[in-house]
SEKEMAR-900893 format. One record per residue (C-alpha): residue in one letter; residue number from 1; z, x, y. Coordinates in nm, 2 decimals, m for minus. Layout:
N
+---------+-----+--------+--------+--------+
| residuo | num |      Z |      X |      Y |
+---------+-----+--------+--------+--------+
|       a | NUM |      Z |      X |      Y |
...
+---------+-----+--------+--------+--------+
***
This chain:
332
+---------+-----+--------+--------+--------+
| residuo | num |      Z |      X |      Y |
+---------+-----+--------+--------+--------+
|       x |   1 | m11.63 |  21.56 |  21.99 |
|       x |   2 | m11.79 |  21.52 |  21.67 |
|       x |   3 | m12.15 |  21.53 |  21.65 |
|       x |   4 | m12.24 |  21.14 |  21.62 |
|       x |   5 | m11.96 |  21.04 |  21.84 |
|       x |   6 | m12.22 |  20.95 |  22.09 |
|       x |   7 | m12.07 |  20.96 |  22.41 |
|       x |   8 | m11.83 |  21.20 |  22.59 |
|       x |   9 | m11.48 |  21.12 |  22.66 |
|       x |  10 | m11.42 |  21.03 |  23.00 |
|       x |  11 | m11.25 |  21.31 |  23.18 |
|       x |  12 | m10.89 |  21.27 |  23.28 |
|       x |  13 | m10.81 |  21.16 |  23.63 |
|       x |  14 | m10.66 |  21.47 |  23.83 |
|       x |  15 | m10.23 |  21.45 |  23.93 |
|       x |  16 | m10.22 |  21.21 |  24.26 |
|       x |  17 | m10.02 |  21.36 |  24.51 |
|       x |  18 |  m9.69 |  21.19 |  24.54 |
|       x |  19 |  m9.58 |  21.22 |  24.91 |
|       x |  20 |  m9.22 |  21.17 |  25.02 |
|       x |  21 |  m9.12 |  21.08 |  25.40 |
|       x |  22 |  m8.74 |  21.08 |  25.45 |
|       x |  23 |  m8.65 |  20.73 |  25.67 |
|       x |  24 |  m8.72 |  20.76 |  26.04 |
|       x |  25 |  m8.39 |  20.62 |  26.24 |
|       x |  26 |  m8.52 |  20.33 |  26.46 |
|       x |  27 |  m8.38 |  20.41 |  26.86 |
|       x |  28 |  m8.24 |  20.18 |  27.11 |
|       x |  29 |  m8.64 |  20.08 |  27.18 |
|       x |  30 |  m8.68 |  19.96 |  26.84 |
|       x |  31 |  m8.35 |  19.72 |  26.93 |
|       x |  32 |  m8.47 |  19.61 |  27.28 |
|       x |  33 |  m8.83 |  19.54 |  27.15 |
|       x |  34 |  m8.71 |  19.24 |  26.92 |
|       x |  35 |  m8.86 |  19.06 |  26.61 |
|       x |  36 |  m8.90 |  19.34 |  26.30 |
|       x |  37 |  m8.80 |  19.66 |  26.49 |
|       x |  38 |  m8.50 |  19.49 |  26.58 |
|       x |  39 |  m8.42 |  19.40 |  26.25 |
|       x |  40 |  m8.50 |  19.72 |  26.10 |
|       x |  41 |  m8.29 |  19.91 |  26.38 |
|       x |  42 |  m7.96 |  19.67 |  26.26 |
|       x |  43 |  m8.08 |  19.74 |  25.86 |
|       x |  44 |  m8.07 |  20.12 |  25.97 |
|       x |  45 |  m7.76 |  20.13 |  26.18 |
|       x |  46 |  m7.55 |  19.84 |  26.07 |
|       x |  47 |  m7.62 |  19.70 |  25.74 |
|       x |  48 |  m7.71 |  20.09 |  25.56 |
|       x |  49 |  m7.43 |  20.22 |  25.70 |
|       x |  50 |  m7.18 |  19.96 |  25.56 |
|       x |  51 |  m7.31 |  20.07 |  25.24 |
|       x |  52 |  m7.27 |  20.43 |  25.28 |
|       x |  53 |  m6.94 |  20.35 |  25.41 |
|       x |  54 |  m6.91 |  20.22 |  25.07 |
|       x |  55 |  m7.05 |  20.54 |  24.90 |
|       x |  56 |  m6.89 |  20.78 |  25.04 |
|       x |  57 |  m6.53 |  20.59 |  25.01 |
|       x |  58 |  m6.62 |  20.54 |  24.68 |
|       x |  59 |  m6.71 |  20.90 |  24.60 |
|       x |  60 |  m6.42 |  21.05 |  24.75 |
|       x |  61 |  m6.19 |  20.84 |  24.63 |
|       x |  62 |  m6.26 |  20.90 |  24.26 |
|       x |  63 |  m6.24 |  21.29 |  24.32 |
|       x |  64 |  m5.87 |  21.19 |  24.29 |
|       x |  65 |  m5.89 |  21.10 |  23.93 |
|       x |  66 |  m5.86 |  21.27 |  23.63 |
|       x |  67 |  m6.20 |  21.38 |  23.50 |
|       x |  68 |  m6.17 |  21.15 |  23.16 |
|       x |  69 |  m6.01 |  20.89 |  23.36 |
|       x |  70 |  m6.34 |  20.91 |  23.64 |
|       x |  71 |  m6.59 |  20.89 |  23.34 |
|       x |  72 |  m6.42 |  20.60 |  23.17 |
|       x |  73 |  m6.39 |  20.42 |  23.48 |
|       x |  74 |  m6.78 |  20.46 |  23.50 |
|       x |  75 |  m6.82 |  20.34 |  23.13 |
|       x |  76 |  m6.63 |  19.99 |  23.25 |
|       x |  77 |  m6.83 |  19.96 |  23.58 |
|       x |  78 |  m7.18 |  20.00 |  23.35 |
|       x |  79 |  m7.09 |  19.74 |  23.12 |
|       x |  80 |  m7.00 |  19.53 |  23.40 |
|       x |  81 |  m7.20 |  19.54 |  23.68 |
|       x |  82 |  m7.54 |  19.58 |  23.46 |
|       x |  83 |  m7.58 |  19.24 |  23.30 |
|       x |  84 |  m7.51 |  19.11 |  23.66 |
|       x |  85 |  m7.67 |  19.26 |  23.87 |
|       x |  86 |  m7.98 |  19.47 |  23.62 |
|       x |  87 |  m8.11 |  19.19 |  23.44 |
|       x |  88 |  m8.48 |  19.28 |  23.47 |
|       x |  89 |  m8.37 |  19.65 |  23.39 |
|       x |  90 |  m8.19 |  19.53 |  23.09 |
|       x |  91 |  m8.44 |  19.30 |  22.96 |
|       x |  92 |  m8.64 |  19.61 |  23.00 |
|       x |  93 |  m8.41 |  19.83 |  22.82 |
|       x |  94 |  m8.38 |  19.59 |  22.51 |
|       x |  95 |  m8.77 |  19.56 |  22.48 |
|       x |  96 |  m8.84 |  19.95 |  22.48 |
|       x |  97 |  m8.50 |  19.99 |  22.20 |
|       x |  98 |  m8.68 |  19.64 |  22.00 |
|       x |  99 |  m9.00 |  19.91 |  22.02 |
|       x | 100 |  m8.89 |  20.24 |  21.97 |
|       x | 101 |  m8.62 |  20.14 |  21.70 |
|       x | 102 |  m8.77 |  19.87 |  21.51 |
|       x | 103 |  m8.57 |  20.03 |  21.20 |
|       x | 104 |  m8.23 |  19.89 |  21.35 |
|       x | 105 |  m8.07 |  19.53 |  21.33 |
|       x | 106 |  m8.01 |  19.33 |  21.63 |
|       x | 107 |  m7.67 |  19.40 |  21.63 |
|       x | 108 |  m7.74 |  19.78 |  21.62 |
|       x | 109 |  m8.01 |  19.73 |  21.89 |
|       x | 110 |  m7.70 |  19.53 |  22.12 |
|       x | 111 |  m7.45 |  19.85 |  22.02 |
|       x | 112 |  m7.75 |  20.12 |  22.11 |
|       x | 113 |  m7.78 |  19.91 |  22.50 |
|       x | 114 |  m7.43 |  19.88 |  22.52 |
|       x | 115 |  m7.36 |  20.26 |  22.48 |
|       x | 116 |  m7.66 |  20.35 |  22.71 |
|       x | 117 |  m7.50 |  20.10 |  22.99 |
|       x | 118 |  m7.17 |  20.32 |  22.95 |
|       x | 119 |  m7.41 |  20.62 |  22.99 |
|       x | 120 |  m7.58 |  20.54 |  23.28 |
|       x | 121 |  m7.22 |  20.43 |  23.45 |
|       x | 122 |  m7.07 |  20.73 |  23.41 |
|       x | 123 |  m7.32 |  20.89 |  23.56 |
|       x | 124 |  m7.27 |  20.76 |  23.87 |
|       x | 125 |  m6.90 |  20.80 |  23.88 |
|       x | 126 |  m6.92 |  21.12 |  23.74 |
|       x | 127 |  m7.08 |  21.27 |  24.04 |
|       x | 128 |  m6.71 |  21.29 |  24.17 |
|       x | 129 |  m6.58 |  21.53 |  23.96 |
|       x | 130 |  m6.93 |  21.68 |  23.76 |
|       x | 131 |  m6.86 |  22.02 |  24.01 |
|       x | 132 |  m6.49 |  22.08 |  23.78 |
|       x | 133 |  m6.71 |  22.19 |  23.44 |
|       x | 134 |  m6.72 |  22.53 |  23.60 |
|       x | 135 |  m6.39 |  22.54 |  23.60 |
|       x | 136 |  m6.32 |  22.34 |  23.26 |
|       x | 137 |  m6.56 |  22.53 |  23.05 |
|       x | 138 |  m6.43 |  22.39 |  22.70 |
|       x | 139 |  m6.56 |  22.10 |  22.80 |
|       x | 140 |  m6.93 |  22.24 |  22.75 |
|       x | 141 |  m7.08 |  22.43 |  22.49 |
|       x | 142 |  m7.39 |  22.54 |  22.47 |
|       x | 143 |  m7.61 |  22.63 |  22.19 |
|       x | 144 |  m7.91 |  22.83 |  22.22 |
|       x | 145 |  m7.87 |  23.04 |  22.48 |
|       x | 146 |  m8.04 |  23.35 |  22.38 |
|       x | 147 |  m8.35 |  23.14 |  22.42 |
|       x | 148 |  m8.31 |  23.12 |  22.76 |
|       x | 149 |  m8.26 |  23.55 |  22.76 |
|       x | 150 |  m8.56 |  23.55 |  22.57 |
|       x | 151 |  m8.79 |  23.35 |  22.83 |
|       x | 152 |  m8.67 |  23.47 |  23.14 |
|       x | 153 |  m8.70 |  23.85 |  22.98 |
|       x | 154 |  m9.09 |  23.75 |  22.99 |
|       x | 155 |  m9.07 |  23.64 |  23.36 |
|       x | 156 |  m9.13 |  23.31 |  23.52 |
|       x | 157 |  m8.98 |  23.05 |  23.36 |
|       x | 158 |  m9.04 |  22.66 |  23.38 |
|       x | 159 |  m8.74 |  22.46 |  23.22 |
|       x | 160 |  m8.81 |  22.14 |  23.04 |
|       x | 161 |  m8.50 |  21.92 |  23.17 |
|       x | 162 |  m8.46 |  21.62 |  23.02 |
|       x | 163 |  m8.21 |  21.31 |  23.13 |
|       x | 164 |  m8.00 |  21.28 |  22.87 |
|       x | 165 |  m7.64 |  21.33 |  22.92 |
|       x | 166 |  m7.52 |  21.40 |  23.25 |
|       x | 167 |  m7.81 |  21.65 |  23.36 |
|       x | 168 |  m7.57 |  21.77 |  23.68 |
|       x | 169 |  m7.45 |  22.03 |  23.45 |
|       x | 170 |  m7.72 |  22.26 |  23.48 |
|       x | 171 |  m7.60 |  22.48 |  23.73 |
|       x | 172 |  m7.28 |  22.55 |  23.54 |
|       x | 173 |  m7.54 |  22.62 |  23.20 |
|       x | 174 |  m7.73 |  22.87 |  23.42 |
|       x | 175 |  m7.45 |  23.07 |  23.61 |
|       x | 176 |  m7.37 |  23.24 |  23.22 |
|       x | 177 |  m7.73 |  23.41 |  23.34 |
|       x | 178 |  m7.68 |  23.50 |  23.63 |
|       x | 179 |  m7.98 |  23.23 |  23.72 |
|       x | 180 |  m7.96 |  23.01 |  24.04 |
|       x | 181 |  m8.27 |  22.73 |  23.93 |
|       x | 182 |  m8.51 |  22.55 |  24.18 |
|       x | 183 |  m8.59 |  22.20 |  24.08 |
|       x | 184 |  m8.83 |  21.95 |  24.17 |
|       x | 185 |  m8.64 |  21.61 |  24.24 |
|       x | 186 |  m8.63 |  21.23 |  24.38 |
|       x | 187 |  m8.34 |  21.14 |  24.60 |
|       x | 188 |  m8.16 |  20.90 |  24.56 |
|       x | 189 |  m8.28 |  20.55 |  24.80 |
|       x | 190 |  m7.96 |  20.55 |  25.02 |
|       x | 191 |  m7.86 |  20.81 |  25.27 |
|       x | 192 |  m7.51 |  20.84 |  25.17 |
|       x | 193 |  m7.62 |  20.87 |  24.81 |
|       x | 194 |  m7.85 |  21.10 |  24.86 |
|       x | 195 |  m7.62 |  21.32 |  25.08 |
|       x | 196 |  m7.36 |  21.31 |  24.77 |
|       x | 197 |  m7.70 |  21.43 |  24.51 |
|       x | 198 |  m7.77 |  21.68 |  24.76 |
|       x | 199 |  m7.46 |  21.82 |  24.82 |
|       x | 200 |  m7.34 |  21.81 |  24.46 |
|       x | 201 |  m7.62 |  21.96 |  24.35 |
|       x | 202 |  m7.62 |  22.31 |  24.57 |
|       x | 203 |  m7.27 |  22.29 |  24.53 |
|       x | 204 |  m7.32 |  22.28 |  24.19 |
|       x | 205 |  m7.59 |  22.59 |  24.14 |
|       x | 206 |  m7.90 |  22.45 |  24.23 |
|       x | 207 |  m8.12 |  22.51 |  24.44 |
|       x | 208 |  m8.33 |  22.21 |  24.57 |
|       x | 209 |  m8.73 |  22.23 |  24.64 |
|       x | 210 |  m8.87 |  21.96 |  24.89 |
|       x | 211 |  m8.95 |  21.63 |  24.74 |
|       x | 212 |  m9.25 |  21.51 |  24.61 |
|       x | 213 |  m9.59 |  21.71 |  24.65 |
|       x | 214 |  m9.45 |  21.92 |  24.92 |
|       x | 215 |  m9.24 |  22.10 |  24.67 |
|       x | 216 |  m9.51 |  22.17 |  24.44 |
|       x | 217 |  m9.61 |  22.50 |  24.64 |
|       x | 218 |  m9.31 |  22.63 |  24.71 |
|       x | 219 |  m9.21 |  22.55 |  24.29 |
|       x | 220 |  m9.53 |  22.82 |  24.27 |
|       x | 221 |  m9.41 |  23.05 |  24.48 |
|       x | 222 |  m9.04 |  23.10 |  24.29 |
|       x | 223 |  m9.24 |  23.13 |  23.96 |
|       x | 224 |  m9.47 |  23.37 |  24.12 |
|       x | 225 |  m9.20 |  23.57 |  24.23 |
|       x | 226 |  m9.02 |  23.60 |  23.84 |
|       x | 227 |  m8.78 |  23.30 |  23.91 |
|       x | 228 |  m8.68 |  22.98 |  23.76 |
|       x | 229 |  m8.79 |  22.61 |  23.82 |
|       x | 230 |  m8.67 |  22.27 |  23.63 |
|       x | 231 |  m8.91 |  21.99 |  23.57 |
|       x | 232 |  m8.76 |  21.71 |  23.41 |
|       x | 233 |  m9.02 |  21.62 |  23.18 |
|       x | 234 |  m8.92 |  21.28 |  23.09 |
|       x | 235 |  m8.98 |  21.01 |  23.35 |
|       x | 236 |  m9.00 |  20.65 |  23.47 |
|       x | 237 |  m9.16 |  20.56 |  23.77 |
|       x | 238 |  m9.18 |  20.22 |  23.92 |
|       x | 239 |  m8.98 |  20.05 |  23.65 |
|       x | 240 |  m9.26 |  20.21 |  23.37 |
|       x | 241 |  m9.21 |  20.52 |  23.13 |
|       x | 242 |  m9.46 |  20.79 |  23.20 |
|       x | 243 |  m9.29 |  21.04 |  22.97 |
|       x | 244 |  m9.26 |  21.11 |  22.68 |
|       x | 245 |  m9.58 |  20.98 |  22.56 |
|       x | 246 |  m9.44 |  20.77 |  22.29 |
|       x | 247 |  m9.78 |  20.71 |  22.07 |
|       x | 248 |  m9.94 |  20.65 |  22.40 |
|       x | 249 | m10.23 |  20.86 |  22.54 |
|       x | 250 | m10.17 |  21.11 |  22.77 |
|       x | 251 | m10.05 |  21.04 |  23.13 |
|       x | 252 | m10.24 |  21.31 |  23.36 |
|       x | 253 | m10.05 |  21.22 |  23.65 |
|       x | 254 |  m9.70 |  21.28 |  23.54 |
|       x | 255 |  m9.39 |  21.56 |  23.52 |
|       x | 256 |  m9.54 |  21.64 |  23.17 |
|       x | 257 |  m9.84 |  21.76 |  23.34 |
|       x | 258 |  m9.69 |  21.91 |  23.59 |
|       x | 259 |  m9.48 |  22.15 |  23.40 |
|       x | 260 |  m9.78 |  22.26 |  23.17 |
|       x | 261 |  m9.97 |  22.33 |  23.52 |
|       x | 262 |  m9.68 |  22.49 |  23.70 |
|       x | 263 |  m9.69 |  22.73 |  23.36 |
|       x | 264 | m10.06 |  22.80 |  23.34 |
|       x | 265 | m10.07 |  22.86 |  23.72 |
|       x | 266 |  m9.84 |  23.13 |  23.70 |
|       x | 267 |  m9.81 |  23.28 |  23.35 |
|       x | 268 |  m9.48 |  23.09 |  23.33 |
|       x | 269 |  m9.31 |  23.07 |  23.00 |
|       x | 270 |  m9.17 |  22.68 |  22.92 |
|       x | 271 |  m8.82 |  22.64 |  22.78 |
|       x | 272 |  m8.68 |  22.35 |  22.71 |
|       x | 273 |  m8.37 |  22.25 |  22.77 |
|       x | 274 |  m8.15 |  21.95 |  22.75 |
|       x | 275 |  m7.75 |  21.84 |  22.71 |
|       x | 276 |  m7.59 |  21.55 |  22.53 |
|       x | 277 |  m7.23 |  21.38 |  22.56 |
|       x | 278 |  m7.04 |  21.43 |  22.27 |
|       x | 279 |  m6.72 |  21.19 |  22.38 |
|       x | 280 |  m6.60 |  21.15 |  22.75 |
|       x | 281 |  m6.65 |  21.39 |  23.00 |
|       x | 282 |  m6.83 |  21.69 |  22.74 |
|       x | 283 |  m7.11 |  21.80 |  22.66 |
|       x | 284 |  m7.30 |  22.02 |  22.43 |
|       x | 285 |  m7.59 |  22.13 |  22.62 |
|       x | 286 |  m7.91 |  22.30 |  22.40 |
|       x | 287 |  m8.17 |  22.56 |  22.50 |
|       x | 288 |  m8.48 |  22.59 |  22.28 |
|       x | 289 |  m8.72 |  22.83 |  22.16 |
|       x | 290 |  m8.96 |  22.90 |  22.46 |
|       x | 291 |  m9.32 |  22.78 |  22.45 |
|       x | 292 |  m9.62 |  23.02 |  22.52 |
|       x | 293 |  m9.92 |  22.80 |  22.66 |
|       x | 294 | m10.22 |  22.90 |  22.41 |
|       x | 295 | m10.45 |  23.12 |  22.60 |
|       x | 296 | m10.78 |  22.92 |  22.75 |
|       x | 297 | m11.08 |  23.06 |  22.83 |
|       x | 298 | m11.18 |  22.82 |  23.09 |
|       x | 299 | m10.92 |  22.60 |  23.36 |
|       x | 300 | m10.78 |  22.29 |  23.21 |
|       x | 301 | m11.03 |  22.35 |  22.90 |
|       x | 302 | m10.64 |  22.28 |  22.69 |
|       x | 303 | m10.47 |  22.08 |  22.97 |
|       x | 304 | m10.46 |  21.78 |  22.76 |
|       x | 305 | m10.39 |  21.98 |  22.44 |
|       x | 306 | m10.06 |  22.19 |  22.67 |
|       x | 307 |  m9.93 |  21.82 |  22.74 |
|       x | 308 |  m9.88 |  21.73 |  22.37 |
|       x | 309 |  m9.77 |  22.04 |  22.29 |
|       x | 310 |  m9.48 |  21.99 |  22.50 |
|       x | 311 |  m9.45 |  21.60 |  22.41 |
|       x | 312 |  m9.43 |  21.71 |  22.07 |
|       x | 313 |  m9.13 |  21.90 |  22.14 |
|       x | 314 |  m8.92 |  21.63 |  22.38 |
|       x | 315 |  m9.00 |  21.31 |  22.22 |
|       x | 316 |  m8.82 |  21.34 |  21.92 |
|       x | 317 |  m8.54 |  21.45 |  22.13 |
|       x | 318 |  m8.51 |  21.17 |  22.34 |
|       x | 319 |  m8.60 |  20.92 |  22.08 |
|       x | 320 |  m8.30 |  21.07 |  21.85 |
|       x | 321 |  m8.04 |  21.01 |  22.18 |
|       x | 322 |  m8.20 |  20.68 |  22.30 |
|       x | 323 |  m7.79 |  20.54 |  22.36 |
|       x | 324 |  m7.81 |  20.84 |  22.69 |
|       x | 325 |  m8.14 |  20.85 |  22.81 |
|       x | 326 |  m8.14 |  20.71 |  23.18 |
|       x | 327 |  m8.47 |  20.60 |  23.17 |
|       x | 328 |  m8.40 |  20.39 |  22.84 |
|       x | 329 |  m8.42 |  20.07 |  23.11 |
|       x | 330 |  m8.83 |  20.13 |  23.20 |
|       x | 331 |  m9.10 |  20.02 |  23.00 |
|       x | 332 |  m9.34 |  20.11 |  22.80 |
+---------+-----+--------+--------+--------+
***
């Protein structure tokens, strides 16, 4: 503060603790008592499980394709099912490209959404046959890998994920160390989708923490104990971007935060880390030079300055590969 500013600033509200309950199942009680536990007992039992009928049908049967064949099939379904059945989300999208690209035309803004509808259907599909990159490892290079030697010779490290790409290709980035990474997550809404996550994901090299503020301690304890834990550091919640920034002040209560906190807690070193597509099912995935938090000679005396530190370092990213970033469809 400068001497005639006149006022402090107001101090930042603290992280509120995000709490996640996995979906009791309603009993035979909830049936024979009528009215909304009825109704909830056939949504649980009879409507749900139609749909993870659907899901799992759906994910196994696409294991039988090709892997270029599975991701282009997810392209098609994107471009199809998300002006139908996404408007709000694509309205969305179109405002925060008309924002954050005001340089390009509207016909370069309407290429840019199409690409990122593509993205975000293969995705999905891609869950079917993301495990095979292990196996297929010309379809990923990656760049910057002595980075990651560099950090985790220091210790602790926190890796700065962010969702560009197709992000399920961690494990297979980290198996070249040696390095089996915990990360903090959000499953999926459905139960047979989040079975698939789940299932891919350990499959796949990860290890999962609990959900929501209940994996916050245990994310403290691996770093404590010399391991590794992803944040993904870009974020929309609720339909609204929390990260990055984007020329907005800082939001205390988000994975940005998190990640700087996870690191001053335990001496962590940050690294971030990232992949793009560079045509069908490959990807080029990047490590970067690891971040040492500034010393502080009193808690959270830089907690605002650690967050733009690291915001400095993502944003560009994600605003130079807009046409993959899954959260391109929240707002700002």
């Amino acid at each position: 503060m400068t001497k005639d500013d006149g006022a402090q600033p107001a101090p930042l509200p603290r992280r509120k603790a995000w709490l996640y309950f996995r979906p009791d199942s309603p009993g035979i009680g909830d049936f024979l008592a009528g009215g909304a536990r009825r109704k909830a007992f056939v949504k649980y039992w009879i409507t749900d499980n139609g749909w993870n009928a659907l899901h799992l049908a759906g994910h196994y049967s696409m294991k039988l394709l090709p892997m270029d064949a599975c991701s282009a099939l997810g392209a098609r379904l994107g471009l199809l099912v998300m002006p139908r059945f996404h408007k709000v989300a694509v309205a969305r999208a179109r405002k925060t490209i008309e924002t954050l690209r005001p340089d390009l035309s509207l016909a370069e803004r309407e290429a840019l959404l199409r690409e990122n509808m593509k993205s975000q259907g293969r995705l999905m599909t891609e869950f079917s046959v993301v495990s095979r990159i292990a196996r297929n490892r010309d379809r990923l290079q990656v760049e910057g890998l002595h980075f990651a030697r560099q950090a985790l010779s220091r210790g602790a490290v926190v890796v700065a994920g962010l969702h560009l790409g197709n992000w399920e290709i961690a494990g297979a980035v980290f198996r070249d160390l040696g390095i089996t990474p915990h990360v903090l997550y959000v499953p999926p809404a459905g139960r047979a989708q989040t079975w698939i996550a789940e299932r891919v994901r350990t499959k796949g090299g990860i290890n999962l923490l609990p959900p929501g503020f209940a994996g916050v301690g245990p994310a403290v304890q691996v770093l404590r104990e010399g391991g590794v834990v992803i944040v993904f550091c870009d974020e929309g919640f609720g339909g609204v971007i929390r990260g990055p920034f984007f020329g907005r002040p800082p939001y205390p209560q988000g994975n940005l935060a998190l990640a700087t906190r996870l690191a001053r807690k335990t001496g962590a070193t940050i690294c971030p880390a990232y992949n793009i597509r560079t045509e069908g099912f490959r990807f080029q995935a990047h490590v970067l030079p690891p971040i040492t938090l500034p010393p502080e000679t009193v808690p959270r005396e830089r907690f605002v300055e650690d967050m733009l530190l690291l915001n400095g370092v993502i944003e560009p990213i994600v605003r130079a590969h807009l046409d993959q970033w899954y959260f391109l469809d929240s707002a700002l």
